[in-house]
N, C-alpha and C positions, 0 to 999 in steps of 0.2 A: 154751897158753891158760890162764890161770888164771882160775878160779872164785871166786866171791863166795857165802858160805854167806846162805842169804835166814832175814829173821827169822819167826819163825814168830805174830808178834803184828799184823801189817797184816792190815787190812781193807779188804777188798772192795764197793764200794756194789753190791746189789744190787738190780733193784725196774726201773720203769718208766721208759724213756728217752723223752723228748720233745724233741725239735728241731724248727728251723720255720726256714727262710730267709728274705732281703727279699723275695722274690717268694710268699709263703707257702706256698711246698709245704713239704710235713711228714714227717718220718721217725718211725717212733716204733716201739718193740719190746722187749725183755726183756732182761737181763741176766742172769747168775750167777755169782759168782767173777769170773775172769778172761776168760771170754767171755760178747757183745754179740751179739744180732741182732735185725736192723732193718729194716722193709719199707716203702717209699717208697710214692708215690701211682700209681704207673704199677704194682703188685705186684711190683718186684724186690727178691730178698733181699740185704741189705744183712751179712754178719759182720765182727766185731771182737775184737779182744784188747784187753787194757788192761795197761799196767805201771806200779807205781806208782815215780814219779821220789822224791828224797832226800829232798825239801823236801815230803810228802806231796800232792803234785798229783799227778793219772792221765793217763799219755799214751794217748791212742786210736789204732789203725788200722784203718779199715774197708776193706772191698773187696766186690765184687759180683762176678756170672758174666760180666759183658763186659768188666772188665777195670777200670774206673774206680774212684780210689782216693779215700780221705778221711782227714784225719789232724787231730788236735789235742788241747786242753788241757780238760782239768777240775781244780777245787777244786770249796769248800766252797759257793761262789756260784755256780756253772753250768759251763753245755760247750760250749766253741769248737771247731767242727771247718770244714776249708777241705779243698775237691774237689778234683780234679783238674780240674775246668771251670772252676776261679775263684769259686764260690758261697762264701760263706760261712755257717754253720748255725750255730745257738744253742738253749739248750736246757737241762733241769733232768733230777735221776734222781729219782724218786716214791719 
């Protein structure tokens, strides 16, 4: 396997995540570096990693304790993330 030495000058958005679906239920939770957590409306905890892609966009993955997954894209205008149920979330980092 080879390795990719990481550069040491990317940044991290850290600060307040907000999302909201069509149906407006809400996720919203903390950041830091490269981990995310997020508590939905029913109180389940939501964690995530972030990595940042070439083109400085952040990919997401989140996951909860029953299993259900969440994945997507942020830039410098917001964050698309899509469930494992088909939802789609949107949402800004404070």
């Amino acid at each position: 396997m080879i390795y990719k030495r990481q550069r040491g000058s990317r940044r991290w958005k850290t600060g307040q995540y907000r999302l909201i679906n069509e149906a407006h239920q809400q996720l919203a939770g903390y950041g830091e570096g490269d981990w995310v957590r997020l508590r939905d409306e029913r109180g389940r905890i939501w964690w995530g990693r972030v990595q940042m892609a070439a083109d400085e966009t952040m990919r997401f993955i989140f996951w909860d304790n029953d299993g259900h997954l969440a994945t997507g894209l942020a830039d410098e205008h917001g964050i698309v993330l899509r469930d494992s149920q088909g939802r789609t979330w949107r949402g800004t980092i404070e």
